[in-house]
C-alpha positions in Angstrom: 98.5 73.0 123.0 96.9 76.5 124.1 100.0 77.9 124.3 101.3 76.4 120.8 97.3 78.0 119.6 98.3 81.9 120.8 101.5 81.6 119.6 100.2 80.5 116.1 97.8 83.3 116.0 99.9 86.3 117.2 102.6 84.7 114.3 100.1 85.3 111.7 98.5 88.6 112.7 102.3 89.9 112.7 103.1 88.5 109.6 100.0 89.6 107.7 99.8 93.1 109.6 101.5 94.7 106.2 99.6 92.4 104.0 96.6 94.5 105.1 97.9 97.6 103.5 96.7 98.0 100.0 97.2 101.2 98.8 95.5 101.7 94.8 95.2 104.5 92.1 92.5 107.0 92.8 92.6 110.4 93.5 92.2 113.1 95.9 90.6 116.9 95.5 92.0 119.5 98.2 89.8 122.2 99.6 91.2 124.4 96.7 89.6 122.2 94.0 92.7 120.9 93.2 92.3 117.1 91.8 95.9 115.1 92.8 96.3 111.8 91.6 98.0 109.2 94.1 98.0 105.7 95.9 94.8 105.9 98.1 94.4 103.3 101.3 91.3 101.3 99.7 89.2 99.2 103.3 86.7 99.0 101.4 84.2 101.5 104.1 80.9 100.1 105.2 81.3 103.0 107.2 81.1 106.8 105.8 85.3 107.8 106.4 86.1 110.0 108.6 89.9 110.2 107.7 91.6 108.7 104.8 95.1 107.5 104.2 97.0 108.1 101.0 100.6 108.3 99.3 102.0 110.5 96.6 102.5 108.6 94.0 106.1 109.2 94.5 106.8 108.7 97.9 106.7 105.8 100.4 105.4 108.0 103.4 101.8 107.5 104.0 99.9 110.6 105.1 96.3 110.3 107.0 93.8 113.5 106.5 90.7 114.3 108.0 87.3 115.3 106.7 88.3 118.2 106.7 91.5 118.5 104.8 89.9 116.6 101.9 87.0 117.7 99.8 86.8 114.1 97.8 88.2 111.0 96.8 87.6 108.2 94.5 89.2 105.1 94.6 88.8 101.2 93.0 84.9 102.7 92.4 84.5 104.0 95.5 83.7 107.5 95.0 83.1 110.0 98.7 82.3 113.8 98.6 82.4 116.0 101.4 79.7 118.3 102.6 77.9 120.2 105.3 74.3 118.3 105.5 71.2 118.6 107.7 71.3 114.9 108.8 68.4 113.3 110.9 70.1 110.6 113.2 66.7 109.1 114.4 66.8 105.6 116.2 64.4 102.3 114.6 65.4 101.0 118.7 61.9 101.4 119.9 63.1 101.5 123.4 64.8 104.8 122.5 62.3 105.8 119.5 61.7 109.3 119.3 57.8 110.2 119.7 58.2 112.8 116.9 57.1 112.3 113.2 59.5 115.2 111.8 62.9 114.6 111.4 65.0 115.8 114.0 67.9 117.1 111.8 71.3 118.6 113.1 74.0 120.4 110.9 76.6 117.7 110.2 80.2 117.9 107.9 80.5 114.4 106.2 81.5 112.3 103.6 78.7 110.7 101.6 78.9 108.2 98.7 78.2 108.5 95.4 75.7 105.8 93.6 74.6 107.6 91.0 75.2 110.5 88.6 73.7 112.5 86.6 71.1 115.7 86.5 69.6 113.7 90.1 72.5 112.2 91.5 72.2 110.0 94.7 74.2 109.6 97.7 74.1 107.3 100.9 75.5 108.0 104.1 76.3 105.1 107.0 77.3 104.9 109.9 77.0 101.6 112.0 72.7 100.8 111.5 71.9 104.3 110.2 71.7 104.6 106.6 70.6 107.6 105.3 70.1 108.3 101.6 70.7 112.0 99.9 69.7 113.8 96.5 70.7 116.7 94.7 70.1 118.1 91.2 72.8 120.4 90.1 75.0 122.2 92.5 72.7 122.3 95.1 73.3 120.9 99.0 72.3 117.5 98.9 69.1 116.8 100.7 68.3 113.9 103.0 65.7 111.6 101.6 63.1 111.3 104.8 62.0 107.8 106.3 61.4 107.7 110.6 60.0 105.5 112.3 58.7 106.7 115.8 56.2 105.7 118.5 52.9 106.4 117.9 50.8 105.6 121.1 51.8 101.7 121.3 52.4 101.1 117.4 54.9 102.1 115.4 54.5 104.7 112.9 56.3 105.6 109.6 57.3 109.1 107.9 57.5 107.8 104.3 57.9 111.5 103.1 61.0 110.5 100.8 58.3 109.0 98.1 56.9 112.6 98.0 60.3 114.2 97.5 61.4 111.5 94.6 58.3 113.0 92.5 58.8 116.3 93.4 62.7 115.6 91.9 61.7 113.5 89.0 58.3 113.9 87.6 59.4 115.9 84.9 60.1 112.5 83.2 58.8 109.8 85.5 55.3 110.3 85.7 54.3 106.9 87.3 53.0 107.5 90.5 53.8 103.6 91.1 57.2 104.3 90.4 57.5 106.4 93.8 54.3 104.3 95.9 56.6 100.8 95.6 60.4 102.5 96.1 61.9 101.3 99.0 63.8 102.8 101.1 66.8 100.9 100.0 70.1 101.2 97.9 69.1 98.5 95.2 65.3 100.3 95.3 66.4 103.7 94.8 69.7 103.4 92.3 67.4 101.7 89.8 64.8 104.8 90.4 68.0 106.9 90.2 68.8 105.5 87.0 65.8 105.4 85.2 64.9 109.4 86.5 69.2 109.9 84.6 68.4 107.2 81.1 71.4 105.5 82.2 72.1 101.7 81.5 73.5 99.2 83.7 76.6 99.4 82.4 76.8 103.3 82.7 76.5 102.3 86.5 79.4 100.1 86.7 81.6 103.4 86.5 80.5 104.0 90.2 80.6 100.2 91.6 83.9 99.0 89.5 86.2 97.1 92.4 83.1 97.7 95.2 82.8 94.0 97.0 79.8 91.9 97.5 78.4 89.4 100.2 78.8 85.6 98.9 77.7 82.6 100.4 80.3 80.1 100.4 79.9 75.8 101.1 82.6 73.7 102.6 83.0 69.8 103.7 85.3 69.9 106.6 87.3 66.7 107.7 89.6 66.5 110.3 91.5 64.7 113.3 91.0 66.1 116.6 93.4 64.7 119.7 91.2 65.2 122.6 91.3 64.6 126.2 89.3 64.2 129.1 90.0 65.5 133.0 87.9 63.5 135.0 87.5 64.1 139.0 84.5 62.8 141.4 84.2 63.2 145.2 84.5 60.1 146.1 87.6 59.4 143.7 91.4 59.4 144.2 92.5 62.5 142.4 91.7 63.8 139.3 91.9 61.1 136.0 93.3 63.1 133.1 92.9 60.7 130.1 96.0 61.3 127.6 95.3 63.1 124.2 93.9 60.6 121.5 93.3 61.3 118.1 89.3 61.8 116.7 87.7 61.7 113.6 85.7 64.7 113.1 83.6 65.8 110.1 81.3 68.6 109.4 79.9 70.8 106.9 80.4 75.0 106.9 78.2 77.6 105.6 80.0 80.8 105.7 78.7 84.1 104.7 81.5 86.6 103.1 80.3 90.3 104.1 81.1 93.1 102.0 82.7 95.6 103.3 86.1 96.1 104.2 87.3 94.1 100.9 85.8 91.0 102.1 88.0 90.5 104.7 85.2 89.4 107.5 82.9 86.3 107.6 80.3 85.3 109.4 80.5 81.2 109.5 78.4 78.1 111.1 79.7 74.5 111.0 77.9 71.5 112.5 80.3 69.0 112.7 80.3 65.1 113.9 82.8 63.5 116.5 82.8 60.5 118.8 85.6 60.1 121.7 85.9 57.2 123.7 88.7 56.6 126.3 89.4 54.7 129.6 92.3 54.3 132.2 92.6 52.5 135.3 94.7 53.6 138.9 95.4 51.6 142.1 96.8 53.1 145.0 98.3 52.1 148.0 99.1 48.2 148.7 97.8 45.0 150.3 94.7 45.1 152.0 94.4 49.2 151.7 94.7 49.0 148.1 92.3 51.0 145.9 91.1 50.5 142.6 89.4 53.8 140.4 88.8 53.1 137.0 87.1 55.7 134.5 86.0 55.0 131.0 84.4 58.4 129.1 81.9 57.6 126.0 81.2 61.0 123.8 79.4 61.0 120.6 78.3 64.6 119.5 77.3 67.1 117.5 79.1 70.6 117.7 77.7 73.6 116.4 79.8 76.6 116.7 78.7 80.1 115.4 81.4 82.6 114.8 83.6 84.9 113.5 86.6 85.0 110.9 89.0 87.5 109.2 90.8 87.0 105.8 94.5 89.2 105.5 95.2 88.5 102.3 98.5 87.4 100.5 97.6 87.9 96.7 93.9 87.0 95.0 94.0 83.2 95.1 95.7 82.9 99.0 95.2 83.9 102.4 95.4 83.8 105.7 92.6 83.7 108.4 92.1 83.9 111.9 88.2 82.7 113.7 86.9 82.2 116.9 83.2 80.8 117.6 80.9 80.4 120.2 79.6 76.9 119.9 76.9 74.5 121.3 77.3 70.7 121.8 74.2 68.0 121.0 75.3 64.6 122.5 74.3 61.8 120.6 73.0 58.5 122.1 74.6 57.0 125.5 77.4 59.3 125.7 78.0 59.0 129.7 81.4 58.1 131.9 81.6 54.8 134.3 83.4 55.1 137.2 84.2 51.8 139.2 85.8 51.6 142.6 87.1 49.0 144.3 89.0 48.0 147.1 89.3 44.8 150.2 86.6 46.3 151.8 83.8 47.2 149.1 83.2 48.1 145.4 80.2 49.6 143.2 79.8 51.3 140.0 78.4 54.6 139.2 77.2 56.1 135.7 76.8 59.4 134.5 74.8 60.7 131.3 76.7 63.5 129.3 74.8 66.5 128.5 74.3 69.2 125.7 76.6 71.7 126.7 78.5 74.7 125.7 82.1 76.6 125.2 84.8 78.9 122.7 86.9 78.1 120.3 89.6 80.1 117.9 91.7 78.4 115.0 94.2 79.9 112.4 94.5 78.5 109.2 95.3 79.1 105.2 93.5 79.2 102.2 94.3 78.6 98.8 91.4 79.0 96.0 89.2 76.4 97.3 91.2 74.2 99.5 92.2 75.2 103.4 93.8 73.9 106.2 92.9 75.4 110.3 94.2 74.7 113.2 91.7 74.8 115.8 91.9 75.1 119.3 88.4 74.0 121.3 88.6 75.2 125.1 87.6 73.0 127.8 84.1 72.3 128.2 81.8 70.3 131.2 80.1 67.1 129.6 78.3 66.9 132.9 76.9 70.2 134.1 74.1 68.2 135.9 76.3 66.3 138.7 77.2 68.4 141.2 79.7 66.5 142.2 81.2 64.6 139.0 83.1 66.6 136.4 84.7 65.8 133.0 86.2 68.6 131.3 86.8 67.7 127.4 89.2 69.8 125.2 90.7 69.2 121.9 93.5 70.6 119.7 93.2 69.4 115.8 93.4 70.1 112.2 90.5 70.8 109.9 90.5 70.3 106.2 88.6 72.3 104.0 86.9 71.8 100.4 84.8 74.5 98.9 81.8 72.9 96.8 80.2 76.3 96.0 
């Protein structure tokens, strides 16, 4: 069943490789001001480009320019301009804080985005966890907004001087002083200063953010049937017992948080979910008075709770694909334990062991069509008894998981 898993998943990453590609109608501006309208590779950046990757509008051939080949782009409301910035790259790790309350700027050619316009027009940079806001009026260089943080003794202080700069820029019409104390250092904090400081409406804005994605929160119920097995082995036994694949009930409930960048195509998901295996199987060996009896029976009620990560690729706006994998932690529920009975001419006795919370990986495939899917999931092999030294049941399980989006 591993095998049948990689081979599912390396099918639909090569299948869906092209579906990733969606080239849309923006446009580009050369570094001789020349605006050239054509298909433009739209990810969706988090991330301020670096490169970009476009096609004429007449011509299958994609071609991939640097930052510097490229003065500006716009596509689906995603709107970059290059320039050559002062940029302070200052850490909030406070192992590697700096010590200094002045920026430590460096000259820097990048792209930055554009969230609002007008006689103040705003940018934000990012890269990773830096995000650095920017401001111009007119043709001037845009300017980086200033908030540090850096070690002060043992605390922790704060260089706040981007308030004083947002009055210096705007209190020709915003004379509020509140206005700057209470701005955060934020993109929802500043675009409505930004907006206010221009007399633009919401719905001037929308120019700029058209096509940009959001986070969502999404709800599922997940049944499914699970055939799982056991491999058994204890010191004093015959061999190893490997109870046969049985089918299990399983069902659970997933909260899964869509991020936003990258059109959406990245999740973040956690989905407790209920199952109960019990199985039992019986060997003899050798004959007459030598013979030996081992007889295993495995009892597993538990909660899993795996944490992980998935990625959408995307066939048209109502289906796609997905592929996850998880980190996940098992709760064991009530007297979840393994018997183990020997007997032979000579002797017999009966031991127990008590399962345990343990831990382990899993990665499933699946589709999704509006609010129904359907994942095969592969759960690696786990130990149910990490405290006995010298009793081990490994569980695995290969099954399919039905999904139902509530909200």
């Amino acid at each position: 069943m591993k095998k049948n898993l990689i081979v599912l998943l390396t099918l639909l990453i090569s299948i869906c490789t092209a579906a990733q590609i969606n080239f849309e109608p923006g446009y580009i501006i050369n570094n001789y001001g020349v605006k050239i309208n054509c298909l433009i590779k739209n990810v969706a950046w988090k991330n301020s480009p670096v490169s970009l990757d476009y096609k004429k509008e007449d011509s299958s051939e994609t071609i991939t320019s640097k930052i510097e080949d490229i003065s500006a782009f716009s596509v689906a409301g995603y709107n970059f301009e290059r320039f050559v910035v002062q940029l302070d790259r200052s850490t909030n790790d406070y192992e590697r804080m700096s010590v200094s309350k002045k920026p430590e700027f460096r000259k820097e050619t990048v792209y930055l985005k554009k969230l609002v316009g007008g006689s103040a027009t705003l940018y934000k940079y990012e890269d990773g966890n830096l995000i650095r806001f920017f401001t111009r009026k007119g043709t001037s260089n845009p300017e980086q907004l200033i908030y540090k943080s850096y070690r002060d003794g043992a605390q922790v202080g704060y260089n706040n001087s981007y308030k004083g700069q947002l009055y210096n820029i705007m209190k020709d019409k915003i004379t509020d002083n509140d206005k700057y104390k209470y701005a955060d250092y934020d993109e929802k904090s500043l675009v409505k200063l930004f907006l206010d400081y221009n007399g633009a409406s919401d719905e001037e804005i929308k120019k700029y953010n058209d096509g940009q994605t959001n986070s969502s929160f999404n709800i599922k119920i997940t049944p499914g049937i699970n055939f799982s097995s056991t491999s058994n082995s204890k010191k004093d036994a015959q061999g190893t017992f490997e109870l046969q694949s049985k089918p299990v009930f399983r069902i659970g409930i997933e909260a899964e948080w869509v991020l936003s960048f990258n059109k959406n195509k990245w999740s973040l998901f956690i989905e407790p979910n209920f199952q109960s295996y019990d199985d039992s199987d019986s060997k003899t060996y050798g004959e007459g008075l030598s013979e030996i009896s081992n007889d295993w029976a495995v009892s597993y009620k538990y909660i899993d709770v795996p944490l992980g990560i998935r990625h959408y690729m995307f066939l048209n706006q109502k289906a796609k694909l997905f592929i996850n994998v998880a980190y996940l932690y098992s709760f064991v529920m009530g007297d979840s334990g393994s018997n183990f009975k020997y007997g032979s001419s000579f002797s017999s006795y009966e031991l127990k062991a008590t399962a345990a919370n343990s831990s382990g990986f899993l990665a499933g495939a699946g589709f999704s069509y509006k609010n129904l899917s359907i994942e095969a999931r592969y759960n690696f092999k786990r130990e149910i008894f990490p405290n006995y030294g010298d009793w081990s049941s490994k569980y695995k399980s290969f099954g399919i998981i039905l999904g139902y989006k509530i909200f």
